[in-house]
C-alpha positions in Angstrom: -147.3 71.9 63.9 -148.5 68.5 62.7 -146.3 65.3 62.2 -147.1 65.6 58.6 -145.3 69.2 58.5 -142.4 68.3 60.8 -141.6 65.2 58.0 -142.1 67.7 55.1 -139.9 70.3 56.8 -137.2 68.3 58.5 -134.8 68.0 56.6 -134.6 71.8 55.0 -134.8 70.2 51.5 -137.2 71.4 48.9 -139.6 68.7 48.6 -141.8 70.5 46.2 -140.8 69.6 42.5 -139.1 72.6 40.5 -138.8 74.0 37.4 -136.2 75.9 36.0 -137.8 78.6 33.1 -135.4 80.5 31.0 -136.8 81.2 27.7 -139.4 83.0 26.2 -141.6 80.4 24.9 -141.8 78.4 28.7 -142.3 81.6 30.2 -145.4 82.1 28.3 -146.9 78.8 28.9 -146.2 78.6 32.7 -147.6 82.5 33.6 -151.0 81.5 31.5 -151.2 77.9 33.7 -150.3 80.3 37.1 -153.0 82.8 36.3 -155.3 79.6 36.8 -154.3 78.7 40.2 -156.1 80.2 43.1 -152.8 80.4 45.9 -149.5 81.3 44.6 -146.2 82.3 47.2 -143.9 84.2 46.0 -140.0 85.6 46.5 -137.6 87.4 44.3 -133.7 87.1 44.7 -131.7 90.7 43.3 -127.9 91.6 42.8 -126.7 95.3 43.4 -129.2 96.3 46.0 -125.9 97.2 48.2 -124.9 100.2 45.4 -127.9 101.0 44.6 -128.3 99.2 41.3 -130.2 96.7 42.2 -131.4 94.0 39.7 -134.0 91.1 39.5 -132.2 87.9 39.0 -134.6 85.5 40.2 -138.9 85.2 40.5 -139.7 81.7 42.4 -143.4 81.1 42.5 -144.5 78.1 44.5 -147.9 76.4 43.1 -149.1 75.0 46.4 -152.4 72.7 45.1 -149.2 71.0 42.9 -146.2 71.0 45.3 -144.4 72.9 42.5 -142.1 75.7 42.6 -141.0 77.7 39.5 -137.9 79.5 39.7 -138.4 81.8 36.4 -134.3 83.8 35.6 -135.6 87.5 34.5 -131.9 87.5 33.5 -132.7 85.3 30.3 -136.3 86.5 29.6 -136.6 89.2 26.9 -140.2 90.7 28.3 -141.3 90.0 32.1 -145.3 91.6 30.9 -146.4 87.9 30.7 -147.0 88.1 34.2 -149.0 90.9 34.6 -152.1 88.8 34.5 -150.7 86.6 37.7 -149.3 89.6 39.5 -152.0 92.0 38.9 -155.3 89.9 39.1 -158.0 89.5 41.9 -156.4 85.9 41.5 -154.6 84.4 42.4 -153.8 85.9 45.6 -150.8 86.1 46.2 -148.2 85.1 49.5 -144.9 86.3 50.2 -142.8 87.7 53.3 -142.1 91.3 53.8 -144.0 92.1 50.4 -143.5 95.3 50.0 -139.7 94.3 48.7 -141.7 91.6 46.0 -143.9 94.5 45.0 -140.9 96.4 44.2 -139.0 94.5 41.9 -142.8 93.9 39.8 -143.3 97.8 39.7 -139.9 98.0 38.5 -140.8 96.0 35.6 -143.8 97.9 35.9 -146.0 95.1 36.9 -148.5 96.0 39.3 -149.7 93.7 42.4 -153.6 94.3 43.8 -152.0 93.2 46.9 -150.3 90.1 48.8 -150.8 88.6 51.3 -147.8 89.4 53.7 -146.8 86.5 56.1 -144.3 89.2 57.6 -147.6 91.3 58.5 -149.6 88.6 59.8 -146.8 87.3 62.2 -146.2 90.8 63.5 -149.9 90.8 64.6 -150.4 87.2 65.9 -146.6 87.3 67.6 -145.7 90.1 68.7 -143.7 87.9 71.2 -141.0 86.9 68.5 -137.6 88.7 68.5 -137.1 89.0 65.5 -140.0 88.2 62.2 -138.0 87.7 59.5 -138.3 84.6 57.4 -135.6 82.9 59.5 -136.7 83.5 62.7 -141.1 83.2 61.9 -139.6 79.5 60.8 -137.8 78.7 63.8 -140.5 80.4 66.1 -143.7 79.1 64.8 -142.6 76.2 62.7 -139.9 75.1 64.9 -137.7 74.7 62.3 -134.1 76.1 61.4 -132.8 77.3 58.1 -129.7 78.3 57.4 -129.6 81.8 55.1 -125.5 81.6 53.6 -126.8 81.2 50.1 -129.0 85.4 51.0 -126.0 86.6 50.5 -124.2 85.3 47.1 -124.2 86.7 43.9 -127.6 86.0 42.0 -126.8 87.7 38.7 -124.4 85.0 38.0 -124.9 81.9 36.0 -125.2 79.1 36.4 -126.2 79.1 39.9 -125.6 76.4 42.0 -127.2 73.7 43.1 -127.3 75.0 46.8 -128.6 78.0 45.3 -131.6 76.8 43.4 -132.2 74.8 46.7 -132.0 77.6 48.6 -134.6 79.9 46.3 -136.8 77.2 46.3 -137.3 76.3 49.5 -138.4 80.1 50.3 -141.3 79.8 48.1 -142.2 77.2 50.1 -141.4 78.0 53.7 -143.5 81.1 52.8 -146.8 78.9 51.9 -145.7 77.0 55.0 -145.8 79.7 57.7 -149.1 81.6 56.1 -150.7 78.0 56.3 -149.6 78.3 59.9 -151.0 82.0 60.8 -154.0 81.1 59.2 -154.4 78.6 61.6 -153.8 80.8 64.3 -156.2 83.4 62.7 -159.0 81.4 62.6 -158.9 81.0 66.6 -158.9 84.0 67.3 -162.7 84.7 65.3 -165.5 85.7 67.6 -169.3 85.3 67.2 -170.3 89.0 67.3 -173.7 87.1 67.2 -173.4 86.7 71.0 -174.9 88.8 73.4 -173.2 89.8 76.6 -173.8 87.4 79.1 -171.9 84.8 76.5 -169.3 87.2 75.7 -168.4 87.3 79.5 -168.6 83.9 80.1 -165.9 83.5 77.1 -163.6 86.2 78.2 -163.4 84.7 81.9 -163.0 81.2 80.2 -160.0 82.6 78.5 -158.3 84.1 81.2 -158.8 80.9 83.7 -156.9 79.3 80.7 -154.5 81.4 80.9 -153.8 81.8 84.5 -153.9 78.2 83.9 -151.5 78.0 81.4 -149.0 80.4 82.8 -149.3 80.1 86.8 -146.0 78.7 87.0 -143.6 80.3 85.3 -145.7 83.8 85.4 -143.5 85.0 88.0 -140.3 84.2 86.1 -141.8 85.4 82.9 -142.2 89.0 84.3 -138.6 88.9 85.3 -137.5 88.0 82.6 -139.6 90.8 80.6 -138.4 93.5 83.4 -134.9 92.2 82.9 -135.1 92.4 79.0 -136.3 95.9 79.2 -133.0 96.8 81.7 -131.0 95.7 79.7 -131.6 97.3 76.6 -132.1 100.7 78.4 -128.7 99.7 79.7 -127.1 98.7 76.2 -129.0 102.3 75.0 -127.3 104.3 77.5 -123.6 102.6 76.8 -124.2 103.4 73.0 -125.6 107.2 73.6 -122.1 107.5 75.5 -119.8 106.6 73.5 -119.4 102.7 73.3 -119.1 100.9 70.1 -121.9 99.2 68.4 -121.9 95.2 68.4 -122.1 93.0 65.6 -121.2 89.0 66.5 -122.3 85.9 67.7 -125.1 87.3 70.0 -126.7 89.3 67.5 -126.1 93.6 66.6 -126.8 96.5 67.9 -126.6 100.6 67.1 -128.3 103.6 67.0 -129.5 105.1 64.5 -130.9 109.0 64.0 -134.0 109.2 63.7 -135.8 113.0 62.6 -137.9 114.4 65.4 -140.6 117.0 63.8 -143.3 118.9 64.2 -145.9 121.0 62.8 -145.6 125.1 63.1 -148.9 126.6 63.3 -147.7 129.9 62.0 -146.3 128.1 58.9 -149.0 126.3 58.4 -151.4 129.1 58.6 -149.0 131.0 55.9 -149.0 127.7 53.6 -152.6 126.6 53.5 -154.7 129.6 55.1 -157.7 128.3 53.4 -157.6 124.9 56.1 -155.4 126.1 58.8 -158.4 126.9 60.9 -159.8 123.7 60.7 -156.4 121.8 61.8 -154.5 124.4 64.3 -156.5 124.1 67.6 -155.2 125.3 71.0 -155.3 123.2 74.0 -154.1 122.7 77.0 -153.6 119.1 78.8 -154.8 118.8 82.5 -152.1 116.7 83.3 -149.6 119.3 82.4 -151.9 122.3 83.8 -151.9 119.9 87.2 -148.2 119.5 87.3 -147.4 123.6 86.5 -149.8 124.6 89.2 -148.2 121.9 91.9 -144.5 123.0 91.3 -145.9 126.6 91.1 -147.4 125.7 94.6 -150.6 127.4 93.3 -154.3 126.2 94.5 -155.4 123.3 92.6 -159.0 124.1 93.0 -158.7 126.8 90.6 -158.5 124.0 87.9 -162.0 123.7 87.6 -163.1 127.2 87.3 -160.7 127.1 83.8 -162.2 123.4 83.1 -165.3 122.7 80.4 -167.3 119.9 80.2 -167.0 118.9 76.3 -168.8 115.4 75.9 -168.4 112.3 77.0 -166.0 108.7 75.8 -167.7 105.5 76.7 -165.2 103.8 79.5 -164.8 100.2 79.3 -164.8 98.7 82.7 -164.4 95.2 82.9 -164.2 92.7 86.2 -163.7 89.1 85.2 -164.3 86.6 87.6 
């Protein structure tokens, strides 16, 4: 991150300006100047989502090119369709982490979205690494930054809201223009000239892996334990759960199981549903590494394997030596 970021984002204070939109009239006017912006982020606050009646109390859009935030109360706005033209246009595109929950509350107020772009997506793919990629931890892992989250929690239907509160809605808009200005940064090393022809492709690929040998020679050894150890001990906390041991929620974090369907297709039942396709989909096969292990326990003569084996085509095999 650049000094400039670590000034804007040091103290965990907004530092974009905001305004507060809770009639009709500024509602209007602010959703026609959005729809002329290029690069909005957005977040939502709700109430009720815990009973299942969950309600939109709060749309924050930050206006990046102005270091503005909006924080627009659905609660005191007769007719939410103003926005369609922001949230349902080719423009501005629009930012926001874990989106889907965003789309949501729109289609809710049926407002449709052409898409965001989803900082929770984006970190997933560049950092797989992370623990954790929720807003709170993407900050501290890639923006090296710590928010606190007490204000997720409190009651957004009421009013008015606090002072912490507006803080704490507003800074979200902006944290989430914050980290996608950070992935895109990240994104744009990761391009490759398909223009290249081999030769240069190799001699980039063994460049990148002297870098990282380079980069990781001397805690590599450490770094594996630590991965091997990671994996025990979840196989270990896995186990203790499966028999019988209470599920943790504390200082260290929380963990449980949860029961998750197993299913599969019946052939028969398919072939009685859709007969007309069932051919096409239901094919019989048997894998070789299965067939291998029947025949060895079976203490039968592998050999054999090839007078029941077809040649079918070929796959193109990647083999790669870097040097």
């Amino acid at each position: 991150m650049s000094e400039s970021n670590e000034a804007t984002l040091g103290s965990l204070e907004p530092k974009w300006d905001i305004e507060w939109v809770d009639s009709d009239s500024s509602f209007k006017t602010i959703c026609r100047d959005l729809s002329k912006e290029t690069l909005l982020s957005i977040d939502t606050e709700t109430s009720g989502w815990q009973t299942g009646a969950e309600k939109l109390c709060l749309i924050q859009v930050g206006i990046p090119s102005r270091e503005f935030t909006v924080i627009i109360d659905p609660l005191a706005i007769s007719d939410l369709s103003p926005l369609k033209p922001v949230i349902g246009a080719k423009l501005p595109q629009l930012i926001a982490h874990n989106a889907s929950f965003e789309q949501r509350q729109f289609s809710r107020h049926g407002i449709k979205s052409l898409g965001f772009i989803d900082t929770l997506v984006l970190a997933r793919e560049l950092r797989p690494d992370l623990p954790s990629h929720s807003l709170q931890a993407c900050c501290r892992f890639i923006l090296d930054i710590d928010i606190s989250k007490t204000e997720q929690t409190s009651d957004w239907s009421k009013r008015p809201l606090s002072d912490s509160q507006i803080r704490y809605a507003s800074l979200d808009a902006e944290l989430a223009f914050y980290l996608y200005r950070e992935l895109v940064k990240m994104q744009s090393e990761l391009v490759v000239d398909e223009n290249m022809h081999i030769p240069e492709l190799m001699q980039e690929l063994s460049s990148l892996v002297q870098d990282r040998l380079k980069l990781t020679k001397s805690i590599a050894t450490q770094l594996a334990i630590f991965n091997a150890r990671e994996k025990r001990i979840r196989d270990v906390i896995r186990e203790k759960l499966v028999e019988g041991e209470s599920a943790y929620v504390g200082n260290y974090g929380k963990c449980s199981l949860t029961k998750v369907k197993r299913t599969e297709i019946v052939p028969e039942l398919v072939r009685q549903r859709y007969p007309t396709i069932a051919s096409q989909v239901i094919q019989e096969q048997v894998l070789r590494k299965d067939l291998l292990m029947a025949v060895r326990q079976n203490k039968l003569d592998e050999s054999a394997i090839d007078e029941v084996t077809k040649l079918i085509g070929y796959i193109d095999r990647l083999n790669i030596k870097v040097n």
